[in-house]
C-alpha positions in Angstrom: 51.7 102.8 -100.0 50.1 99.3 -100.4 49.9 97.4 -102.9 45.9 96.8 -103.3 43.6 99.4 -102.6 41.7 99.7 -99.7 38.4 97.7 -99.7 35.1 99.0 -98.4 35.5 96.1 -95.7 39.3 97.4 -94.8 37.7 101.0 -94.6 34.2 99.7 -92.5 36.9 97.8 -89.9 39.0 101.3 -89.5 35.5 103.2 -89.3 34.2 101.0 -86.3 37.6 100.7 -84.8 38.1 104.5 -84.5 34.7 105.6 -84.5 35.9 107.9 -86.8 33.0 109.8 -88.7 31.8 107.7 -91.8 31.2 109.6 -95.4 28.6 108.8 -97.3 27.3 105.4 -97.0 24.3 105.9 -99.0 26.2 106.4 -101.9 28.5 103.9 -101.4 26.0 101.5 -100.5 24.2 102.2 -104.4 27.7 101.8 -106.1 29.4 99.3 -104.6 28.3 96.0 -104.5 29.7 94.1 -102.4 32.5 94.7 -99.2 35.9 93.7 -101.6 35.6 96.9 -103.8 37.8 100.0 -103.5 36.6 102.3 -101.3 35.4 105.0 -103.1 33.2 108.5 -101.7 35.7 109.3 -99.3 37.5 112.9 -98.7 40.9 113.7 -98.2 40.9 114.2 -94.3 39.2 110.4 -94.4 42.0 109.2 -97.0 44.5 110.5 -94.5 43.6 109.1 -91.8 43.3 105.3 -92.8 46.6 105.1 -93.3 47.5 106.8 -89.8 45.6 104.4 -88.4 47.7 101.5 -89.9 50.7 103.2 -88.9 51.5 104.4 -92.7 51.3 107.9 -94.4 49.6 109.4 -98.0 52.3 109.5 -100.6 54.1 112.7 -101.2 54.3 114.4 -104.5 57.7 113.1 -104.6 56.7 109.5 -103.4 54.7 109.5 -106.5 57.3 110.6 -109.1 
């Protein structure tokens, strides 16, 4: 886990890096003003892999406890 959430810049960076498919930018684009936000609109196979990509994992139930 980090200690800040992931901006919308952070996400935009793994996005273009990995050409991994982007959610919805449309909606992100109304809502979030500017590219230091939280990114927000995205599903759980999208979560997941962000933190792969940075060579970390999702926390576990148990991480969370």
């Amino acid at each position: 886990m980090d200690v800040n959430s992931v901006t919308v810049g952070q996400y935009q960076a793994f996005i273009k890096a990995r050409q991994h498919p982007a959610s919805s930018w449309l909606h992100l684009k109304i809502n979030v003003p500017t590219n230091d936000y939280p990114i927000i609109y995205i599903n759980w196979h999208d979560a997941r892999a962000y933190p792969q990509w940075k060579g970390r994992c999702l926390p576990t139930g148990a991480k969370w406890e």
